[in-house]
N, C-alpha and C positions, 0 to 999 in steps of 0.2 A: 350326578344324574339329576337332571329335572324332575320335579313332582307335580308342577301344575301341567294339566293336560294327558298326565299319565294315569292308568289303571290298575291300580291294586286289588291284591287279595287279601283280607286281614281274617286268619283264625280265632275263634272264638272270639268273635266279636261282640257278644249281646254284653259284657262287661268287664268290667275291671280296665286293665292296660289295652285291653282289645277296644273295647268299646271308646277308652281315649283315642286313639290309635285312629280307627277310622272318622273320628271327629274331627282331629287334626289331619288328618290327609284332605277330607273332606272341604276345611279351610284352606286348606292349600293349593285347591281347585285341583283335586284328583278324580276320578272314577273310582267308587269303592264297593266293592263286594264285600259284602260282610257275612263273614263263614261263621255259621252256629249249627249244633245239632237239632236248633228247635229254629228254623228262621223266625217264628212266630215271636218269638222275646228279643226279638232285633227291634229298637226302637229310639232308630237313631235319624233325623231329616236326613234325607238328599242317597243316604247309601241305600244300597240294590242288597237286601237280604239271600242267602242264598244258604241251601240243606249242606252241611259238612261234618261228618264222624272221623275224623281224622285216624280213629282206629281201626277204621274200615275202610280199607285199601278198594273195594267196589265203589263206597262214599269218593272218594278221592278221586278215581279215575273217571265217573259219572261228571264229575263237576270240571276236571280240566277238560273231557271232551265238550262242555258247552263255552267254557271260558276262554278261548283263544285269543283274545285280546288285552290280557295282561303282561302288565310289565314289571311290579317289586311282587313280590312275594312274601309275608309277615308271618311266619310262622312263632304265635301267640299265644295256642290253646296249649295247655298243659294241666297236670296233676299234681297234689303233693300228698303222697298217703301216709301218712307216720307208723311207725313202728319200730322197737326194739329189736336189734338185729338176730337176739337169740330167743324171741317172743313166739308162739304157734303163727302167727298171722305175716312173719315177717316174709317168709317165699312167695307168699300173694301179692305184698303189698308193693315189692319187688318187683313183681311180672307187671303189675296195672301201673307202679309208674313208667318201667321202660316201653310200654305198648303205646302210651301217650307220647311221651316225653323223648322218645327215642324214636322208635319207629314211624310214630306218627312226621313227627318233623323227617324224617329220611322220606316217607312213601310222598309226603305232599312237595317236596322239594323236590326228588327226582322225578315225579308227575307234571310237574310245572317246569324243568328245567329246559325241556326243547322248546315249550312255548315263549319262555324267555328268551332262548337262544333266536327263534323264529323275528320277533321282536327287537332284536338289535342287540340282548343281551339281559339289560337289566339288574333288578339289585333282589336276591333271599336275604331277609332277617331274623336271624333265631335267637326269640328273647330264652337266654340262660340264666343263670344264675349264680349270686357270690358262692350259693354253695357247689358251684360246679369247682372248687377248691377247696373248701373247707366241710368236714360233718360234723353235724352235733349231736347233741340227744335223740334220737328216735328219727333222723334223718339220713340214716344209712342207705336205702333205698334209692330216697328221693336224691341224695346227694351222688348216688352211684351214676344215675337218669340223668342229672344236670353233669356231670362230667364226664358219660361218653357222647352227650350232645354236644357240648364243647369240642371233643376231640373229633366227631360228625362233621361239626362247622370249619374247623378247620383244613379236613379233608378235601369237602365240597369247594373251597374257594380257591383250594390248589386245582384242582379237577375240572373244574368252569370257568378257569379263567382266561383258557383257551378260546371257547364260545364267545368272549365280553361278558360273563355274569357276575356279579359282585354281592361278596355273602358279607354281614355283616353279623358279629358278635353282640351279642346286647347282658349285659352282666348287671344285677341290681340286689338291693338287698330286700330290705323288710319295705315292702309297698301300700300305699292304704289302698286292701281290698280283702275281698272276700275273703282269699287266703289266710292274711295274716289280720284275721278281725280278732284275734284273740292275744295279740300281739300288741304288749305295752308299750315297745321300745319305740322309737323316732321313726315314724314313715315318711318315704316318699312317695311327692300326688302321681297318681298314674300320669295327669297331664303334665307333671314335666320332663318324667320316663320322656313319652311320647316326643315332646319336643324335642329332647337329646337325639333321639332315634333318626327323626327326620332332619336334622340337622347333619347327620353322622351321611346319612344317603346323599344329600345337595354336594357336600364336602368330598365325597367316594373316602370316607374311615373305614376300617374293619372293625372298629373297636368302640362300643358302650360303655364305661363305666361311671354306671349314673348316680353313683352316691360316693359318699365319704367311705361309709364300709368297702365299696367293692374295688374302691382307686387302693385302699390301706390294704385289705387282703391281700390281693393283685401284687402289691410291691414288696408284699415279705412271702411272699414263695422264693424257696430256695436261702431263706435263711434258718439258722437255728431257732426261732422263735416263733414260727408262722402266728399271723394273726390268728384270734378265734382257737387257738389251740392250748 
């Protein structure tokens, strides 16, 4: 699929991979609406700031009725709420990540999917994650949210591919950002996440694997020693 000329929508855009995201679309002579809950900390040149709670299914549907002229889709906003699986806080932390994490990417994708279909078709992006295969310590939750959004995406791309709409997987690991600031191991720059991304859409790939961890994980599923385990 083409990017320059085209109009995207990127969540959670005021930073991190979002904020690359719309940079680089930006470069690439796209239209970009940049989805935050606060448009006001969008402070990026050239993109169209625009209100999105992506857990607010009214948020959602307020903004696809004014956006009818988009064509990818980047579903980018997300949570990671830590918690021990057998902790008091762990059925909460549980619900706030799949209300992001899950239902947000399903209500903003099926809200935008006729508009895409209306459009020619177009490409949904759902940045996942390695741990949508693997859990660790205190990311029982989070890892639950990142792997039925995986099994979402895969859904979705069987199901709109009838329309022309093309979903793509985005799988990564430890990223330099907000999330993982507390995070000593090896990151990767959000900008060249992004670059993968948009490379992965000009190509029509289904598939992100933007680091060394999430290529290694990815290839020992289904043996006796999964990574990370």
């Amino acid at each position: 699929m083409k990017i320059n000329g085209a109009t995207v929508l990127v969540t959670g855009a005021n930073r991190g991979l979002g904020r690359a995201l719309a940079t680089a679309f930006l470069d690439a002579g796209a239209t970009v609406y940049a989805g935050a809950r606060d448009p006001n900390k969008v402070d990026i040149a050239g993109a169209k700031p625009v209100q999105l709670d992506i857990t607010d299914p009214a948020s959602i549907s307020a903004l696809a009725a004014k956006l009818g002229d988009v064509d990818i889709v980047v579903n980018n906003a997300g949570v990671f709420v830590p918690a021990p699986t057998s902790s008091p806080g762990a059925a909460d932390a549980l619900r706030t990540n799949f209300a992001t994490n899950v239902y947000g990417t399903y209500d903003v994708a099926t809200a935008f999917a006729p508009i895409l279909a209306k459009n020619g078709g177009g490409t949904i992006v759902n940045v996942l994650s390695v741990l949508s295969w693997v859990t660790l310590e205190n990311t029982s939750g989070y890892s639950a949210s990142k792997a039925a959004a995986w099994a979402l995406t895969n859904g979705l791309r069987k199901e709109l591919k009838a329309q022309g709409t093309r979903v793509v997987a985005v799988h990564v690991g430890y990223m330099d950002t907000d999330m993982a600031a507390s995070i000593t191991m090896p990151k990767t720059k959000p900008s060249d996440v992004a670059e993968q991304i948009l490379d992965a859409i000009l190509q029509d790939e289904p598939e992100v694997l933007a680091d060394g961890t999430s290529r290694n994980v990815k290839a020992s599923l289904g043996t006796s020693t999964p990574a990370y385990l």
